[in-house]
Each structure stands twice: as C-alpha cells, then as structure tokens.
VOGU-3710 file (C-alpha; in Angstrom, 3 decimals, decimal comma):
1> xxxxxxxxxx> 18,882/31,334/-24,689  17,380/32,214/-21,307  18,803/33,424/-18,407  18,774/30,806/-15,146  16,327/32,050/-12,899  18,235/33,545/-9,581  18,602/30,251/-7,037  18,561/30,973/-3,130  18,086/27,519/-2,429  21,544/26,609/-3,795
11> xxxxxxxxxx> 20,159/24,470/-6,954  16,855/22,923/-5,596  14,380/25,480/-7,259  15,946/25,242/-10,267  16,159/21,531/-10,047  12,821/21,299/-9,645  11,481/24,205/-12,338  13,361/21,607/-14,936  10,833/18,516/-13,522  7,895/20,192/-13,691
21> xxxxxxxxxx> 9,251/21,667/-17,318  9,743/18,240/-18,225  7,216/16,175/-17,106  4,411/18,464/-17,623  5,111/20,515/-20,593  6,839/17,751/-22,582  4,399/14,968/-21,755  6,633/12,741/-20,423  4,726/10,242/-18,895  5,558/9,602/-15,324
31> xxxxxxxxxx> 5,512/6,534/-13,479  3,856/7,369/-10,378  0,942/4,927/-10,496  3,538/2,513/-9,993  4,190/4,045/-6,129  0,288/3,823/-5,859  0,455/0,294/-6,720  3,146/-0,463/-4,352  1,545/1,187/-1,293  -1,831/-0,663/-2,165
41> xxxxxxxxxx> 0,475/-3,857/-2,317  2,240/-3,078/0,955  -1,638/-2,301/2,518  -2,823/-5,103/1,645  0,022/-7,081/3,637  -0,526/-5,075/6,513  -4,185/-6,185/6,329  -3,349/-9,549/5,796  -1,548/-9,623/8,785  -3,725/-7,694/11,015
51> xxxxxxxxxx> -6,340/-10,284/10,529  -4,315/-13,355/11,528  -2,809/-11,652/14,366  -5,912/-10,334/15,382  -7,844/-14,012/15,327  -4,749/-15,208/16,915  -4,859/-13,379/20,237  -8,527/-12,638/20,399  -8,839/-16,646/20,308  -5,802/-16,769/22,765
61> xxxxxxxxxx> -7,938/-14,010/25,181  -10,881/-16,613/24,937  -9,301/-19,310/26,302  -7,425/-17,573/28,777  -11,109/-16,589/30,014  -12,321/-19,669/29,718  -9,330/-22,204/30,349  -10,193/-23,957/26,719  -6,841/-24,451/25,409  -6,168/-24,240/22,184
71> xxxxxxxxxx> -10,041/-24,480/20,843  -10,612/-20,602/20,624  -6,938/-20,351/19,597  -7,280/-22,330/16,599  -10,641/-20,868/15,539  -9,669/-17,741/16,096  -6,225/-18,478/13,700  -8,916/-19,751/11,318  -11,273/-17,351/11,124  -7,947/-14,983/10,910
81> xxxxxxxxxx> -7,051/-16,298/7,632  -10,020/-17,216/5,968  -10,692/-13,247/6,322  -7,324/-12,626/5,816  -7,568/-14,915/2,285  -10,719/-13,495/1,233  -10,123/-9,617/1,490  -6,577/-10,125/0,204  -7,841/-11,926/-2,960  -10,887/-8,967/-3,701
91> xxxxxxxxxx> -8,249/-5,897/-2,781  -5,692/-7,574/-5,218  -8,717/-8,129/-7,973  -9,005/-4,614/-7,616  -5,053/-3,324/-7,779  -4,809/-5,771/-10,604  -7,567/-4,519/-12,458  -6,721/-0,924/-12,525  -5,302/-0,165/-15,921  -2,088/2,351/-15,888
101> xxxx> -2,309/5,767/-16,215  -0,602/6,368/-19,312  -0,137/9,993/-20,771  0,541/10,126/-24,419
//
C-alpha cells in the first residue's frame, strides 16, 4: 500500500489527486460535454432574447422619433423574431449535431 501524500490543504489535494487518478488513468469517461451543451443551450436563449428585445425598443426609439405609433414597434418585434427564429434554429442544428465525446 502507499503512503497518503502529506495534505496542507486539509483534504482538498488529496481529494483532487484521486479525480485526476480516476478519471484520467482509469478512463473513466467524464461527462463534461454535457456542461458544454448546456452553456451552448443557455447562449442560445440569451441570443434569442437579445434579438426580440433589441427589435422591440429599437422599433419603440423609431417611433418615438417619428411619432408613428406602433408601426416601427411592430416591425421592429418582427424583424426581432424572425432573426431570433432563424439563428436559434442553425445554432441548435449545430449543438444537436455534435456527437458526444465518448472515451472508451
């Protein structure tokens, strides 16, 4: 048997010698593309929403400047989620796509 490695950090080192032991030298596979997915997931919502919001008060700006209520408003909302639609459908075609990183 070996001896445990001297531990300053009151049982975090060694914690974390045994995860590296374990998922590197044993080949566990890890399921860390998962957190990859999720953030791309959770970008894509923020992107989403950026666009409608954005078409929504640039189009509100308009007709504030130009006393056209609700015209630019309602384009602007439009144009908001058609881009909104069609960069959320190729980002997810992408996510999607990507086949898991699988160690065996």
């Amino acid at each position: 048997m070996s001896q445990p490695l001297p531990d300053p950090a009151g049982g975090r080192l060694t914690s974390a010698i045994f995860v590296i032991y374990y998922t590197n030298f044993r080949r566990v596979p890890v399921e860390s593309h998962m957190f990859g997915k999720a953030l791309r997931l959770l970008g894509i919502g923020w992107y989403v929403a950026i666009c409608i919001g954005t078409g929504a008060l640039g189009g509100l700006w308009i007709d504030g400047k130009f006393d056209l209520r609700p015209v630019f408003t309602l384009l602007g909302l439009g144009l908001g989620v058609a881009l909104a639609f069609l960069g959320m459908i190729r980002m997810l075609s992408t996510v999607l796509s990507d086949p898991p990183d699988r160690e065996g």
